[in-house]
Rosetta silent file (secondary structure, phi, psi, omega in degrees, C-alpha in Angstrom):
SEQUENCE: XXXXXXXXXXXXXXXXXXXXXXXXXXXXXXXXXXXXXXXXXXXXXXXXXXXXXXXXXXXXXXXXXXXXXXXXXXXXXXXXXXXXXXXXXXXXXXXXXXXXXXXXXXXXXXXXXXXXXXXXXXXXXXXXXXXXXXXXXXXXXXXXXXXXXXXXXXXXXXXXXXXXXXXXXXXXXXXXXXXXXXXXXXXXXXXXXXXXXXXXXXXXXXXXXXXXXXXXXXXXXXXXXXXXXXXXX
SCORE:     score description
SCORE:     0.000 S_00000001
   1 L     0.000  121.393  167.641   56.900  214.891  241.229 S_00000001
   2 L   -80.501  106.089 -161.643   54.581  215.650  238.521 S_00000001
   3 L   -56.663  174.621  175.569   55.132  218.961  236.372 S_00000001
   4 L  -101.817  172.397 -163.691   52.102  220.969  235.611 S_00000001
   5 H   -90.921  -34.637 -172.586   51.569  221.560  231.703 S_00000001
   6 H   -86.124   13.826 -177.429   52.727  224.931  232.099 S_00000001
   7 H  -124.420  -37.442  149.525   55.835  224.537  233.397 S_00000001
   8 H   -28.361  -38.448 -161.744   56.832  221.625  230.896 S_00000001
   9 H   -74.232  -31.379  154.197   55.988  223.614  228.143 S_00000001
  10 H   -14.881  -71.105 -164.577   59.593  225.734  229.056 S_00000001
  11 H   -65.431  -19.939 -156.667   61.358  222.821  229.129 S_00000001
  12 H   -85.316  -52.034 -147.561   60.220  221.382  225.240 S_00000001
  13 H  -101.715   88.996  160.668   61.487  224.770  223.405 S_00000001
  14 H  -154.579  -74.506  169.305   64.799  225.446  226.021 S_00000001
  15 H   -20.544  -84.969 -130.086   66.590  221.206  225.123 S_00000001
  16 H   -67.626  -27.505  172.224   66.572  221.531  221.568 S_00000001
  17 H   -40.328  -46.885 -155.816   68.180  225.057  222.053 S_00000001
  18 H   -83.801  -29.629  169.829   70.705  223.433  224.356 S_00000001
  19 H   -86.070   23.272  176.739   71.308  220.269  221.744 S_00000001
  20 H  -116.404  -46.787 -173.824   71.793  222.982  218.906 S_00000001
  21 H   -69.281  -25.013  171.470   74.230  225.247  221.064 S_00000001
  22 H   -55.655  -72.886  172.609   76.034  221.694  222.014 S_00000001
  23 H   -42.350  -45.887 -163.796   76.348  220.541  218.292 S_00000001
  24 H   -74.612  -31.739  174.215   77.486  223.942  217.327 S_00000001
  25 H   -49.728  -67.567  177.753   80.561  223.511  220.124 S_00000001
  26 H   -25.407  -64.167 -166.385   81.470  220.013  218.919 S_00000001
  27 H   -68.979  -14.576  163.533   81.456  221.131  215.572 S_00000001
  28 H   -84.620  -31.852  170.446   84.142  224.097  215.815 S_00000001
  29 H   -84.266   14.900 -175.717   86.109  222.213  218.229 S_00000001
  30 H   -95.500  -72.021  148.045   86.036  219.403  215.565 S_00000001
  31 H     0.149  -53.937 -168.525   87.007  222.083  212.859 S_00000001
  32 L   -84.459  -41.923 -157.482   90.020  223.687  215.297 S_00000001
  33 L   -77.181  -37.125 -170.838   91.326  219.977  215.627 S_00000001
  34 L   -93.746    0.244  164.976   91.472  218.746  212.105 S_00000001
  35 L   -66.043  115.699 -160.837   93.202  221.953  211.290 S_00000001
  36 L   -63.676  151.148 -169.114   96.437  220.942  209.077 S_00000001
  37 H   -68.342  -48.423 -165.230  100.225  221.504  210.187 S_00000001
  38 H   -74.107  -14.427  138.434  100.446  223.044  206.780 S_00000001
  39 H   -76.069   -7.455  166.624   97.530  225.627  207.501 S_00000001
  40 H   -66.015  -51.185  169.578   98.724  225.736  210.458 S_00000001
  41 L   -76.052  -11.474  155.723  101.982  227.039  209.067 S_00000001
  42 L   -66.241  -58.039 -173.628  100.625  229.224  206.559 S_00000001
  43 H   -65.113  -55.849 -157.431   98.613  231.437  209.028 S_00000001
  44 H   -72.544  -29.249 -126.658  101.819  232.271  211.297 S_00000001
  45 H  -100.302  -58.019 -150.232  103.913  232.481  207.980 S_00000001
  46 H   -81.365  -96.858 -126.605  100.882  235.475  206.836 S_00000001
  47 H   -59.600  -29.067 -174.292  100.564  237.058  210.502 S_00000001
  48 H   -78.095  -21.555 -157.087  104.539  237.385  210.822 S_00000001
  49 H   -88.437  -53.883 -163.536  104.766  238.995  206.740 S_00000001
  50 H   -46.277  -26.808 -168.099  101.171  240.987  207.642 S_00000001
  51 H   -64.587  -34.569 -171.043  103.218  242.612  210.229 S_00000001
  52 H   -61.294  -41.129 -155.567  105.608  244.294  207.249 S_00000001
  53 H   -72.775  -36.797 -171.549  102.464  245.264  205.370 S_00000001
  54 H   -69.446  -22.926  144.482  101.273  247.138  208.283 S_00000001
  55 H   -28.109  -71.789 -157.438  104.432  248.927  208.663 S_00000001
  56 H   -49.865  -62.177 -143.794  103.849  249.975  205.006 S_00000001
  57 L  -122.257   98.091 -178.445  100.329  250.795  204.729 S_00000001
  58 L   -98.600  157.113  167.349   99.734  252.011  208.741 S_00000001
  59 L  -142.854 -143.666 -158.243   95.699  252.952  209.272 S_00000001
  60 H   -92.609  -26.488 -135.644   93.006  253.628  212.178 S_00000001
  61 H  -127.387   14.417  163.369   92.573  249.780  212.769 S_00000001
  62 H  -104.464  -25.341 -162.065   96.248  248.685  212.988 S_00000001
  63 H   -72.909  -49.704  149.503   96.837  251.576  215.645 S_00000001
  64 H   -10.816  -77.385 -162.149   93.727  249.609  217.334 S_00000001
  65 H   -68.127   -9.952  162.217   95.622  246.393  217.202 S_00000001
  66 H   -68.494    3.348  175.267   98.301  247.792  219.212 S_00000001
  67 H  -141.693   16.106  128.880   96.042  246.817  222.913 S_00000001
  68 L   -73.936  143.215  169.501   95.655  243.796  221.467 S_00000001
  69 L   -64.835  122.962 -164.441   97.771  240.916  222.900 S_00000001
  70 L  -102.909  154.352 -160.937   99.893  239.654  219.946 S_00000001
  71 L   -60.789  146.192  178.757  100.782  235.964  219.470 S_00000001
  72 L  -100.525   -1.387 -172.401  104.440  235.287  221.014 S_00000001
  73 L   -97.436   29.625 -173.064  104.997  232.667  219.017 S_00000001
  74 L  -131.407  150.593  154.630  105.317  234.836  215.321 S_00000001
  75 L  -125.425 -155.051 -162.074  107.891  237.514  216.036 S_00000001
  76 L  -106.889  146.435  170.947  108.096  240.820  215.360 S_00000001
  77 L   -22.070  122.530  157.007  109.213  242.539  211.870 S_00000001
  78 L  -117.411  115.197  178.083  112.574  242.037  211.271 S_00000001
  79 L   -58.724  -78.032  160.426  114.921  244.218  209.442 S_00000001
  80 L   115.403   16.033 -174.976  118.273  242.802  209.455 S_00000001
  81 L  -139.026   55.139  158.669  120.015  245.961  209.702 S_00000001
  82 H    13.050  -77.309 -177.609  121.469  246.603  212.818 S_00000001
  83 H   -66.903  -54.284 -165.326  124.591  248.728  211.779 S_00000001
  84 H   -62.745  -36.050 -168.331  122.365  250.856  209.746 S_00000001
  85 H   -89.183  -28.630  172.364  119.758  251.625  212.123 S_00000001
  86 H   -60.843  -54.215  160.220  122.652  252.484  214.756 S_00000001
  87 H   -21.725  -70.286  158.216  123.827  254.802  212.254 S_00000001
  88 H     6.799  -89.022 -148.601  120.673  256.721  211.592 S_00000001
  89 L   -55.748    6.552  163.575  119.902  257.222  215.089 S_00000001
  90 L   -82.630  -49.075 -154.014  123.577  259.286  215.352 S_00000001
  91 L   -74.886    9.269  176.900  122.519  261.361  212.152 S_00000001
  92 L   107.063  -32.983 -159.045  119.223  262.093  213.647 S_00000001
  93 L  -107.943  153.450  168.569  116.469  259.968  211.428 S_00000001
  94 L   -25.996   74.777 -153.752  113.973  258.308  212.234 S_00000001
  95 H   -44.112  -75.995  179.703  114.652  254.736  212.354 S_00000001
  96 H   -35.320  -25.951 -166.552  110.296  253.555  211.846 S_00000001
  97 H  -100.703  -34.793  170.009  109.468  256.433  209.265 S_00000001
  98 H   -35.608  -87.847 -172.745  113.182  255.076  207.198 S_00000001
  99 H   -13.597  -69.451  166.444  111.788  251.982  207.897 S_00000001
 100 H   -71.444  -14.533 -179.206  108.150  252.491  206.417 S_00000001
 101 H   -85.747  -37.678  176.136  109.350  254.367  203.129 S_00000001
 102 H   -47.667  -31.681 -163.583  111.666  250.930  202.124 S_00000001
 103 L  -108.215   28.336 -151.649  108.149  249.337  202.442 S_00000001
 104 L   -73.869  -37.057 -179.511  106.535  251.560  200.342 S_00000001
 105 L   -86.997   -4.057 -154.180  106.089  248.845  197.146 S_00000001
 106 L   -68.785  157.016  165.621  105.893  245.995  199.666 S_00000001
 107 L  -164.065  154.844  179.209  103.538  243.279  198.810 S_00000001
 108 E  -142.878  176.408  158.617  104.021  239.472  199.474 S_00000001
 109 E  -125.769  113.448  172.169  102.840  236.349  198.717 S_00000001
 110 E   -76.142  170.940 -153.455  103.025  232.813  200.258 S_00000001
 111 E  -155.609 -102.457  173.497  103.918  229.955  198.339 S_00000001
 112 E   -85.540  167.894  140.716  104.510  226.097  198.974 S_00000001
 113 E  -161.519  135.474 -168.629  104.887  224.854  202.431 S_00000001
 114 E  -117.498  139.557  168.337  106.211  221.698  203.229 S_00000001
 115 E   -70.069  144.335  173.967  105.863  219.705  206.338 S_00000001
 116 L   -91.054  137.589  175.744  108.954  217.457  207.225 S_00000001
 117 L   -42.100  -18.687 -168.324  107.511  213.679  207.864 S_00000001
 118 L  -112.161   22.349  148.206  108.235  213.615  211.643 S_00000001
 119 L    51.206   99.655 -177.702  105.918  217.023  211.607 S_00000001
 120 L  -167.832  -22.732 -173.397  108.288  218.661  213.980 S_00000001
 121 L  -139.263  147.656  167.901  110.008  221.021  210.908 S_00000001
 122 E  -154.999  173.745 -175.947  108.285  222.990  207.731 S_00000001
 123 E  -157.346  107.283 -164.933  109.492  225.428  205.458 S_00000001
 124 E   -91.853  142.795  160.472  107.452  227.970  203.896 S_00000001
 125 E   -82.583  122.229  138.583  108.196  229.834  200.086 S_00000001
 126 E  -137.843  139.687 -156.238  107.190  233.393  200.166 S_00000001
 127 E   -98.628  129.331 -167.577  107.429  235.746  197.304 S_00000001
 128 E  -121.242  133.075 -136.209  108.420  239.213  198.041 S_00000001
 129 E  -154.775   83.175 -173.107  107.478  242.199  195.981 S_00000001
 130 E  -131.484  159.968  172.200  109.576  245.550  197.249 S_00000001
 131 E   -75.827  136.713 -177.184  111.178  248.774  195.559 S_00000001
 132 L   -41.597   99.692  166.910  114.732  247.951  194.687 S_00000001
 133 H   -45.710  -81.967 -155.467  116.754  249.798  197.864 S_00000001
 134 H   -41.734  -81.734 -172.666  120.036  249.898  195.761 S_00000001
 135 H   -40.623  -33.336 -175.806  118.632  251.862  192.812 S_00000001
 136 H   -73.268  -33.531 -161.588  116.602  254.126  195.064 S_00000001
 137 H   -71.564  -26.999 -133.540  119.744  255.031  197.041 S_00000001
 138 H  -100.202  -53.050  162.624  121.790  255.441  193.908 S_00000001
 139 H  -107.341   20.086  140.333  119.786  258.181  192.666 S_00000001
 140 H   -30.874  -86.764 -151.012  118.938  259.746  196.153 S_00000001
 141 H   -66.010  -12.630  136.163  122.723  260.626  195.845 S_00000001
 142 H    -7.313  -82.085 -163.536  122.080  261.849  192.054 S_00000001
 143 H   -56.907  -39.234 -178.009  119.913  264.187  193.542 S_00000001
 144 H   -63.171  -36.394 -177.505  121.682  265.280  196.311 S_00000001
 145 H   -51.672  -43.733  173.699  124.803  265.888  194.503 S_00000001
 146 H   -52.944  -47.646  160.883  123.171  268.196  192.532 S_00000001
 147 H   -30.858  -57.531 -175.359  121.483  269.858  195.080 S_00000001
 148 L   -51.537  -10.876 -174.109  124.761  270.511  196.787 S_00000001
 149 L   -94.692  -50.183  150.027  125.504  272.770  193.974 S_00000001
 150 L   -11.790  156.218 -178.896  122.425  275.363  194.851 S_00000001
 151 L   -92.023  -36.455 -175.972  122.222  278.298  196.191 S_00000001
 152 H   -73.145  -47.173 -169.461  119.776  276.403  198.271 S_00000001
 153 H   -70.530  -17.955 -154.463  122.395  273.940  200.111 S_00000001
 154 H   -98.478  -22.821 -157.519  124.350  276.713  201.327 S_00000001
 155 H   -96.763  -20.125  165.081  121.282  278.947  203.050 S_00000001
 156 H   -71.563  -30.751  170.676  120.248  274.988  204.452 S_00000001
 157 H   -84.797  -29.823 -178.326  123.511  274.540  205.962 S_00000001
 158 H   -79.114  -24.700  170.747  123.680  277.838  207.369 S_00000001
 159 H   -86.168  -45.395  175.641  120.296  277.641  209.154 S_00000001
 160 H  -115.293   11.211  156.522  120.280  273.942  210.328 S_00000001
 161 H    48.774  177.263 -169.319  124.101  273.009  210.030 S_00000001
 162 H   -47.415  -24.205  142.370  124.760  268.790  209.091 S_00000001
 163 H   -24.822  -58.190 -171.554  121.601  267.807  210.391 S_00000001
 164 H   -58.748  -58.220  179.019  119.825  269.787  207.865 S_00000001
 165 H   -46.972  -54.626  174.850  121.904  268.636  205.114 S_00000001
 166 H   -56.678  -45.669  177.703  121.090  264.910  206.171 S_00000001
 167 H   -75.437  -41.224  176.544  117.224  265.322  206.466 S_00000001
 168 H   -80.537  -19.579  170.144  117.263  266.651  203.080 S_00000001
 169 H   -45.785  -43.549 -164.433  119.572  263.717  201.660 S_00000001
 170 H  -100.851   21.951  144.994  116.939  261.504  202.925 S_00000001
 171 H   -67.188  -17.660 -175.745  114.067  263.455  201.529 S_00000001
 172 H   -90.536  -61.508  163.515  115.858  262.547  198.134 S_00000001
 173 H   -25.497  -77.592  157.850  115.417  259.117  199.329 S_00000001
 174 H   -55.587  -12.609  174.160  111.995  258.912  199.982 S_00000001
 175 H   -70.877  -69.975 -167.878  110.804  260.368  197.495 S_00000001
 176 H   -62.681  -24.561  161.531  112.618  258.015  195.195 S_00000001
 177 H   -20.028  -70.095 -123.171  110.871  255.103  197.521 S_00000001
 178 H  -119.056  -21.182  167.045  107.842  256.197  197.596 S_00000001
 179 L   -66.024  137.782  150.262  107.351  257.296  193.590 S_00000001
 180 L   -19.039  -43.005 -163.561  104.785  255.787  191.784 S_00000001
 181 L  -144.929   59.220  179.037  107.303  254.460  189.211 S_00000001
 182 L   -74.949  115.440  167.097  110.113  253.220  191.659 S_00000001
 183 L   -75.564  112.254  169.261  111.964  250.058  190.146 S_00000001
 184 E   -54.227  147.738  152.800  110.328  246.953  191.885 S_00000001
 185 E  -139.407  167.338  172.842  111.694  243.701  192.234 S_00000001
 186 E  -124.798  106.690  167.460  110.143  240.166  193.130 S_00000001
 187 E  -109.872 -163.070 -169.131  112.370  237.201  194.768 S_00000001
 188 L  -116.920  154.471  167.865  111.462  233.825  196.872 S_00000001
 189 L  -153.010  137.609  174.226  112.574  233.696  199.859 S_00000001
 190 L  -101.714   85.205  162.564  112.574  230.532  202.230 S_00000001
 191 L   -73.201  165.917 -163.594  111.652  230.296  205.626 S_00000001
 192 E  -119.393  103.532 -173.956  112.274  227.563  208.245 S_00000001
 193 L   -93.474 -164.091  174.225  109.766  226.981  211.319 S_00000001
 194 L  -168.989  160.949 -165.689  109.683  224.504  214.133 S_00000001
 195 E  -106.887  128.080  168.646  106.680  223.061  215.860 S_00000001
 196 L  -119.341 -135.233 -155.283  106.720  223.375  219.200 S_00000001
 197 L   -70.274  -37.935 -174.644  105.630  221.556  222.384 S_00000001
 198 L  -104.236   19.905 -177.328  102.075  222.713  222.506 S_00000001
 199 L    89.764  -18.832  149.797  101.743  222.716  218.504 S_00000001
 200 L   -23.847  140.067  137.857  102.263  225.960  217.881 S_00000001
 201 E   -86.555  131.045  165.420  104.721  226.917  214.814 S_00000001
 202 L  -123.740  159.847 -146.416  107.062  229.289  215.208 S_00000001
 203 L  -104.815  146.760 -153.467  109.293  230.873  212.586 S_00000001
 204 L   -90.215  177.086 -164.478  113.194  229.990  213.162 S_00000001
 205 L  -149.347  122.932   13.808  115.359  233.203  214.040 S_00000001
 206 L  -110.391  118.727 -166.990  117.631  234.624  212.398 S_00000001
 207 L   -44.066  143.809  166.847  116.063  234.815  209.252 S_00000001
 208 L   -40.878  104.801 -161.553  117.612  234.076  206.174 S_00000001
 209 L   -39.599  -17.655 -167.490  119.591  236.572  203.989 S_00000001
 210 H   -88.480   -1.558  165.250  118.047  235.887  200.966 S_00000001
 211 H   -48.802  -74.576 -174.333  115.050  237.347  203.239 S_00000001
 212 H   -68.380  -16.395  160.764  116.151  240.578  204.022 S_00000001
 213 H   -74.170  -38.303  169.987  117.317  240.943  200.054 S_00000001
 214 H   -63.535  -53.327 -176.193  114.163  239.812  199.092 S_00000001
 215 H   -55.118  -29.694  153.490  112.343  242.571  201.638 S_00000001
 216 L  -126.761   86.005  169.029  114.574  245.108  199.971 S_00000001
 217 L    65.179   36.426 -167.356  113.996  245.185  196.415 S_00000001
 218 L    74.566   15.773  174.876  116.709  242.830  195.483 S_00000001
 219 L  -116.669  151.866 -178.351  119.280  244.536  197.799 S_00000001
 220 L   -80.616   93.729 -159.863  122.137  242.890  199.415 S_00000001
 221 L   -62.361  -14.640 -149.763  121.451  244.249  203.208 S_00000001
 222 H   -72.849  -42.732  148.808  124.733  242.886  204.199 S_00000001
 223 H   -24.543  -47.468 -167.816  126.356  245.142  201.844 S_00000001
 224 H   -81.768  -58.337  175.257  124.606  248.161  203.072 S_00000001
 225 H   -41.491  -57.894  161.488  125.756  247.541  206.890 S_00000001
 226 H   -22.436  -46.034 -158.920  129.531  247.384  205.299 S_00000001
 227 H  -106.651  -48.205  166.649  129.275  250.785  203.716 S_00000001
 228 H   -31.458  -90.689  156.977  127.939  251.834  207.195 S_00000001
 229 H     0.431  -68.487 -171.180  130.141  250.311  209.011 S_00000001
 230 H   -71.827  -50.979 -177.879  133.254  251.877  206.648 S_00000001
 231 L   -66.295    6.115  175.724  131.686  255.346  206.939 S_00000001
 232 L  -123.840   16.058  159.686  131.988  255.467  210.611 S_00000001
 233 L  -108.135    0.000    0.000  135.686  254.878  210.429 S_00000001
């Protein structure tokens, strides 16, 4: 069948569209393919720490990101402090807003990551940047003690009884978090992934202690859960 001129003329500008929209497919699925285990292992290593920062520093566009579906292979922020957070929740606080004033200083970095030769194992270096827990807590209880000496503590106990008493202990906390000129610390911390069937990485579980020391300031979590622990005996 022989086109007419005006119905050719379609076809001439509509191909090269469709060999430019081809080429541009190739070329991103070339792009996705030749992406490296060790970028590979970077980006989950960032999406699992970005989870902390958004704890820290919550906005309009993380509450957003909440209806999004989130990758299953990264997990979710982990604390490491079990006994503590059971604890709280008897006294009353908040586990999430406790939670966000420890991350008040956070900042991180990532740092080598090495593939294992049979690309089946990596291990990522990331550098952790938090206010020192220990120090904050130390003169929290400074402050409280003093407090306790007031005029103030006694008309606080009498209106909102050990609850009251508790909420302001950890107002002495946060505070000392959450100041401007809070002593910081920075350690390394190592994590350990695995690759799995469909190429994924996923970050091994349960993270490493020197994690959860790094994530607070240089504090020894395991330590804190003890002193928990002992105070509920």
């Amino acid at each position: 069948m022989h086109l007419s001129s005006h119905r050719r003329y379609p076809l001439v500008r509509v191909l090269p569209c469709l060999g430019v929209l081809a080429l541009a497919v190739m070329v991103c699925l070339s792009l996705s393919a030749c992406k490296s285990d060790t970028e590979k292992v970077t980006e989950t290593v960032t999406q699992f720490m970005d989870g902390y920062d958004a704890i820290a520093h919550p906005n309009a566009d993380d509450k957003k990101d909440d209806d999004k579906p989130k990758e299953t292979d990264v997990p979710d922020p982990q604390f490491g402090d079990d006994a503590t957070s059971a604890k709280l929740d008897d006294f009353g606080v908040d586990v999430d807003e406790y939670h966000q004033h420890l991350l008040s200083h956070f900042s991180y970095q990532v740092g080598d990551v090495s593939v294992a030769e049979d690309g089946k194992t990596a291990t990522a270096t990331v550098s952790i940047t938090n206010a020192a827990l220990s120090g904050a807590i130390t003169n929290a209880a400074s402050d409280f003690e003093a407090w306790m000496l007031t005029d103030e503590m006694q008309s606080t106990l009498d209106s909102g009884g050990r609850a009251a008493l508790v909420d302001k202990l950890f107002d002495f906390l946060y505070q000392c978090l959450d100041a401007e000129d809070a002593a910081t610390a920075t350690s390394d911390a190592t994590l350990s992934l695995t690759k799995d069937d469909d190429g994924s990485w996923t970050i091994d579980t349960p993270l490493p202690d020197e994690f959860f020391s790094a994530l607070y300031g240089g504090t020894d979590i395991r330590t804190a859960e003890e002193a928990a622990a002992q105070a509920t005996e």
